[in-house]
N, C-alpha and C positions, 0 to 999 in steps of 0.2 A: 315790669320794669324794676330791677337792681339799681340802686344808687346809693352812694355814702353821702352824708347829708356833714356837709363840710362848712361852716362858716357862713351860714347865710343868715342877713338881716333883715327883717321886715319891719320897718317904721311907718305906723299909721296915727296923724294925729291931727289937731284941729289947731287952725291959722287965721288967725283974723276971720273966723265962721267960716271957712273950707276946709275941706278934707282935702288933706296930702298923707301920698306915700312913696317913701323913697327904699328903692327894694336894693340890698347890695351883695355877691357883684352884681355886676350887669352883662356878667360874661355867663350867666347862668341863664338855659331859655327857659320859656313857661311852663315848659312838661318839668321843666327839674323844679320851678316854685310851685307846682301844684303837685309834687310831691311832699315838699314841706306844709304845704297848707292842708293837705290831709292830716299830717301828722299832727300838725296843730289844733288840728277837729280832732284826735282820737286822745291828745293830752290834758284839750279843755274837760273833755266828757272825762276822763281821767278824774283830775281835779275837784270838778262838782260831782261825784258818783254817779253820773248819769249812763247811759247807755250813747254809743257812738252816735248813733241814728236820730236821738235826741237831736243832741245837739246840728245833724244833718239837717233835722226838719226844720230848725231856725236858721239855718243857712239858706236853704230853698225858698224859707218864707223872705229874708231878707232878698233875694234875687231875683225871687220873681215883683217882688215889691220895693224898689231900696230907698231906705231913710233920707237918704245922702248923695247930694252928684257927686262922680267923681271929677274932682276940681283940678288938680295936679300930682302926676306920676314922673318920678326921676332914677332912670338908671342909674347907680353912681358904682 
């Protein structure tokens, strides 16, 4: 999958003790933000010198285990 990666926002933050995320557009489907949420695994690992897979393997551990409900999500 080819994609230009155009203007996308991803807000995750804590509210009164819940996690919210408001993802924008909303004209964008999942295949296009789990394109940027790669990206964003390949820039984190970037950042701390780590290797990409690193930082996969604490995403996997987050997933199959997670910290956090998700509380509220808003297309905007």
């Amino acid at each position: 999958m080819s994609m230009k990666i155009d203007s996308p926002l991803i807000i995750v933050f804590e509210n009164d003790g819940e996690i919210q995320t408001h993802l924008y557009p909303s004209e964008l489907t999942y295949k296009e933000y789990a394109v940027h949420i790669a990206a964003l695994v390949r820039h984190v690992a970037k950042a701390f010198k780590v290797l990409e897979n690193d930082v996969w393997e604490a995403v996997d551990e987050e997933r199959d285990h997670p910290t956090t409900p998700v509380s509220e999500v808003k297309l905007n």
